[in-house]
N, C-alpha and C positions, 0 to 999 in steps of 0.2 A: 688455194689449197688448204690453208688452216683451217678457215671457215667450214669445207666441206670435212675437214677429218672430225671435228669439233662436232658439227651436225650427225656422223656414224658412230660417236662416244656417245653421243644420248638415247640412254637405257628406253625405250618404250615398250607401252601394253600390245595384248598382242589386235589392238584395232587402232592403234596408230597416237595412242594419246600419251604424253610425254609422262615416266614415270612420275617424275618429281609432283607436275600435275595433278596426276592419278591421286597420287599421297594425301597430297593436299585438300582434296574433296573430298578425300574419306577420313579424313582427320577433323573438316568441317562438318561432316554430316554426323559424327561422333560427338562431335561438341554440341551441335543442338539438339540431339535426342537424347543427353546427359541434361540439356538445358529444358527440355521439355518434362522429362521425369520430376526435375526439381522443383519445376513451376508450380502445381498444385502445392505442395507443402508451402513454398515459401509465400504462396498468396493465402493461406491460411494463417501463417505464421505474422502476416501483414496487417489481417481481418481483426484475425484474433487478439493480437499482442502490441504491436508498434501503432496501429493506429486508435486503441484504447487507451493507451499512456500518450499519445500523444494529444490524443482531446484533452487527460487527466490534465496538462501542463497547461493547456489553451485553455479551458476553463476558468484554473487557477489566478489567474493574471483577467481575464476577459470581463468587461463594464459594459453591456449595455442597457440596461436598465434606464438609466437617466438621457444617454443621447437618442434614445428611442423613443423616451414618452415625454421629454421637455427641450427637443431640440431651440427652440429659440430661444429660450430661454438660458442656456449654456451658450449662447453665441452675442445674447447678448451680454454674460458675464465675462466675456473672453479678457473686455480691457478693463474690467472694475478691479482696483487696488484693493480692496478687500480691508482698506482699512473702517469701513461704517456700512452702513444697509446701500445697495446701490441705488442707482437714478430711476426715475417714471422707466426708463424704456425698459427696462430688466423686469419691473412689476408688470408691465401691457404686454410683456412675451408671454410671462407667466400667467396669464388668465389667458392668451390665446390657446399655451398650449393646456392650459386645463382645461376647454373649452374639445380641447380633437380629444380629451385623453377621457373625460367623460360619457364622449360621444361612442368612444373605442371600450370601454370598461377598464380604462389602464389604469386609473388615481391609485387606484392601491397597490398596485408595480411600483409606482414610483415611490409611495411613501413606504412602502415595504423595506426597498436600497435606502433611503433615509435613513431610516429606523437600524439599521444596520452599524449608524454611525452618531444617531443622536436618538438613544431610547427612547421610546413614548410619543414619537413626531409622526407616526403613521396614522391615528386617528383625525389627528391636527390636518395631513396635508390630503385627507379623503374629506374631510370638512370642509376644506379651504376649496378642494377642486369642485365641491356643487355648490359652493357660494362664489367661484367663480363663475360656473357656468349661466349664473342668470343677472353679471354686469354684462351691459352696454355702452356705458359713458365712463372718460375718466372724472377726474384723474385715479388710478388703477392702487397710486401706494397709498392714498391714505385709506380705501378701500378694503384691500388687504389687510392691511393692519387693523383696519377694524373686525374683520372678520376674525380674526388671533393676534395676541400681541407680536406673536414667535415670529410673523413676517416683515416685523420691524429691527429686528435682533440680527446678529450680523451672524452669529454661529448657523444658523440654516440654508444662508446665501452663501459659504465658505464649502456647506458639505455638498450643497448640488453643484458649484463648481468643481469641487474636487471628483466629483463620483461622474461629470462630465465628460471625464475624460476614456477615451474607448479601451485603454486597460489599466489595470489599480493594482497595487502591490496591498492591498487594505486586505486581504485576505490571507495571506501568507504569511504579514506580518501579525493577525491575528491568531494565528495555528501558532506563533511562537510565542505569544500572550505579550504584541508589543502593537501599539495604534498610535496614528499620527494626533499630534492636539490639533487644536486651529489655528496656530502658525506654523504649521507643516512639519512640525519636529519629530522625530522619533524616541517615542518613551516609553516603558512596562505600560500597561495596564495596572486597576487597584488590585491589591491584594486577594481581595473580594471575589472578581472576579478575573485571576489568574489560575486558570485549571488544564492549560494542555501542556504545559511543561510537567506537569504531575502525571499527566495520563501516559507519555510518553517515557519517562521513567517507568513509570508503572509497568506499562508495557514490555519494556527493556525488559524489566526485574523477571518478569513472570517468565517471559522467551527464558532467559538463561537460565532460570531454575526449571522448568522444564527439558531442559538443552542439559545440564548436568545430571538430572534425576533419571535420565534416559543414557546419557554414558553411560552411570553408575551401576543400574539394571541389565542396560543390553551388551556390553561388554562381556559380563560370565556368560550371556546366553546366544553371543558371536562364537566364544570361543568351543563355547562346549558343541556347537550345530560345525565347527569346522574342523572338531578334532573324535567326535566318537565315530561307529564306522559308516559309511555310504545309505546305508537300507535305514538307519536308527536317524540318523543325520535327515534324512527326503521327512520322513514322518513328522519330526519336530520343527523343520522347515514350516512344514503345512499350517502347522500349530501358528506358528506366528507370523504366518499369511490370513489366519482364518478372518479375523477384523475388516479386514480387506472384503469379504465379501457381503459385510453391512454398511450401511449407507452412515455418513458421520453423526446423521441425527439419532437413530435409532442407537448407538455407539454413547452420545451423550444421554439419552433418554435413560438407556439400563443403570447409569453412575447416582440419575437421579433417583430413579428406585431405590438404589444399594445403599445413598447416603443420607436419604433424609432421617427424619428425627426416627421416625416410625418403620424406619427400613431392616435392611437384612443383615446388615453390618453394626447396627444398633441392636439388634434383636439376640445376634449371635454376641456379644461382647458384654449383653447385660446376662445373659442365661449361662457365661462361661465364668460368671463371678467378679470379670474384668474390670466392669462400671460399674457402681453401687447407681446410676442414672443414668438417661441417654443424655447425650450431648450433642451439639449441632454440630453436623458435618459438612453441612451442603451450606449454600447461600454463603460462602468466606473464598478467601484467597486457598486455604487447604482444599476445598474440595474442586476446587479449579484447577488446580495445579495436578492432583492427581487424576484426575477426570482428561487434562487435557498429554499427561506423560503416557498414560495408558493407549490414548489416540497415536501417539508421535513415534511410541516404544519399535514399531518394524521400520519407520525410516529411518531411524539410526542404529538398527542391526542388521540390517541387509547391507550397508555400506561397509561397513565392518568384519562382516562374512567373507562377503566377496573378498577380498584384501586377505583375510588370516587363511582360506579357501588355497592362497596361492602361496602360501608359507611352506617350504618342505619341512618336516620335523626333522631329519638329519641334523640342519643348524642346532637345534636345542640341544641334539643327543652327542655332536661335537661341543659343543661349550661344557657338557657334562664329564664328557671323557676328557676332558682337559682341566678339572678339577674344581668347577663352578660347581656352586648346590644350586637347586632347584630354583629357588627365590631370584639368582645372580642370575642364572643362564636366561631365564622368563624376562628378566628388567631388562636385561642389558643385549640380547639375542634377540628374543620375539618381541616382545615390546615394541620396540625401533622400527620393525616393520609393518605395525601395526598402525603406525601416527597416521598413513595414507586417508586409512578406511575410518580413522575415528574423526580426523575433519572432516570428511566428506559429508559424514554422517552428521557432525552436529552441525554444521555449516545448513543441513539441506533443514535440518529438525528446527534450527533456531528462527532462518529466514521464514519458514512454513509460520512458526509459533507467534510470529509480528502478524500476520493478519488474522487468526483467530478472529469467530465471530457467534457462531452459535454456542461453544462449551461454557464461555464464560456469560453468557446473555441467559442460559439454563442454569448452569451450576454456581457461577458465583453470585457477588451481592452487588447494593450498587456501587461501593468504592473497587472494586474489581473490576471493571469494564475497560478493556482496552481501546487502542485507535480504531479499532474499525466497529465500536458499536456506535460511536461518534460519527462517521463517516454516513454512516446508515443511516444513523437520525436524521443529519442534516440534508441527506438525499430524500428520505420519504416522509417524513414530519414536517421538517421546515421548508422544505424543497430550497435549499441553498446549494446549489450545485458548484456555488464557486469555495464558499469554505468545505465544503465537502472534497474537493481537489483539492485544495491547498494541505489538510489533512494528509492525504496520498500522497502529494510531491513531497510534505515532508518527510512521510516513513518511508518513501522511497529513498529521499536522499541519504535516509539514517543508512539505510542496508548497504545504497552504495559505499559510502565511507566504511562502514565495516568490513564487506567485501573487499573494497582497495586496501584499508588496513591488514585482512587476515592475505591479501596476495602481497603482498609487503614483508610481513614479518613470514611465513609460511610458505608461499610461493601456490597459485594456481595448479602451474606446474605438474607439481606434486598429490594434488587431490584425485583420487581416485574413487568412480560410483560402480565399478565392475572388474 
């Protein structure tokens, strides 16, 4: 009797299929046509973004240079103490495998990664690899050594063990201007040649001064696009969208005109009395810096807009009628509400301002060049794809810790782009 009252309490459709059922399928069919919409974007999002930093990271760390072109030779250094030049069998790998790497056109792969680690060894080990390739009898070390003394020296047998190995921290610890010696310790670099702690300050420096000179600008010209009226407001909107519909180069191209010695801003400043001479404008930290704020100026007033856009003026006109002047009611009223759109803004301008690459490669000089003209080089000059990553994972990780910083002290939260 339960069973059956229990069976005529179940709601069904009108072809016999139990509601709950019913629900159920149509709450699954919702979810995968929700999951089917998403799919394209997020396999874009995977193309384009997660799997390009994720090579950035695998690169960074990635060796194979040496386990590729002197495999037996890394296998037979696997038990060598590294304290003197190794045995016959470590010299007879090494002419074997300079014998395929010849054959293959690799020698200067391999001495290239040397060279990396002990300057000026890459001519040496393309030498070494065709005066390998025409031994046939040992014994191999004293051979070698004859052909350069360097292959009796224990430093070049320490760096193709070390560089043997299928990934190297030697590159990352290079992006922060520090290298292992040959008893594997971790030290600066010479003075000499310590320059990417400079460039990354540099870097910082320029982001922030562009990140401030664009508050400073676009703040009166947030507030005045959110407060005069709707029709005058869309118009001067347009105005500082118009950038937007030139391309970034053509954007640095017209600053180059405006600032050289011989330009327009030279030309007007000497005919208004201003300079008794022209003066260099371009080719310096100043003419990069405004060349690159001028670029940056609408993404950090549209964040700000949007935000003051949602401000009713009532607040102000109540802190007035309650005996604040103008000054107090601005600081202490509208101000507050404004912090939203002005992180957003300089948060979006400053991250943007770290990878810069054409404005200062145009407009500045060479001690101006930030991380990413570095980056470049070492992608298409030297083809070092691995300090070229190591670069990247650092100013990536710079931004991270900024960003957990600024969500720390500020909160996520709280930032507003609309």
């Amino acid at each position: 009797m339960v069973s059956a009252a229990a069976s005529a309490a179940i709601v069904r459709t009108a072809d016999g299929t139990p509601l709950k059922a019913r629900l159920r399928r149509v709450d699954r069919a919702r979810k995968l046509k929700a999951v089917g919409l998403v799919a394209p974007l997020f396999l874009f999002i995977l193309l384009t973004f997660a799997l390009p930093i994720g090579t950035m990271l695998f690169r960074a760390v990635d060796n194979p240079e040496i386990p590729a072109t002197l495999p037996r030779t890394v296998a037979a250094l696997a038990e060598w103490d590294g304290s003197g030049p190794p045995d016959e069998a470590a010299y007879a790998a090494l002419v074997a495998d300079f014998k395929e790497t010849q054959a293959n056109k690799t020698t200067a792969l391999a001495g290239k990664r040397i060279n990396y680690e002990l300057p000026g060894t890459r001519s040496k080990v393309v030498a070494a690899g065709r005066a390998a390739a025409k031994l046939t009898d040992g014994p191999f070390k004293e051979a070698m050594i004859a052909v350069d003394p360097i292959w009796g020296e224990r430093d070049i047998w320490v760096v193709i063990k070390r560089a043997g190995r299928p990934y190297t921290s030697r590159y990352l610890l290079a992006a922060m201007d520090l290298q292992r010696d040959m008893d594997d310790r971790i030290g600066r670099v010479a003075p000499n040649q310590a320059i990417y702690f400079a460039v990354f300050v540099r870097t910082l420096g320029i982001s922030l001064t562009v990140t401030l000179a664009t508050l400073f600008l676009g703040f009166p010209i947030a507030y005045l696009l959110a407060t005069v009226p709707t029709r005058i407001g869309n118009l001067l909107l347009i105005l500082v969208l118009l950038p937007f519909w030139t391309s970034l180069l053509v954007r640095t191209t017209a600053w180059v005109v405006l600032l050289q010695t011989q330009g327009v801003i030279n030309d007007a400043l000497v005919s208004a009395g201003i300079l008794a001479e022209r003066v260099q404008l371009i080719f310096n930290r100043g003419g990069t810096i405004v060349a690159m704020t001028h670029i940056q100026l609408p993404f950090t007033v549209l964040p700000m807009y949007s935000v003051m856009k949602t401000i009713s003026p009532t607040h102000v006109r109540a802190a007035r009628s309650l005996g604040a002047g103008p000054f107090l009611a601005f600081w202490r009223v509208y101000f507050p509400q404004t912090v939203p759109g002005i992180a957003a803004g300089c948060l979006l301008t400053f991250i943007l301002s770290l990878g810069y690459y054409i404005t200062p490669a145009l407009v500045g000089g060479p001690s101006d060049q930030m991380v990413s003209y570095f980056v470049a080089y070492y992608t298409n000059e030297e083809l070092n794809w691995g300090m070229a990553s190591a670069l990247g994972v650092i100013l990536l990780g710079l931004t991270a810790a900024l960003f957990f910083v600024y969500n720390r002290l500020v909160g996520i939260d709280k930032m507003k782009l609309g």
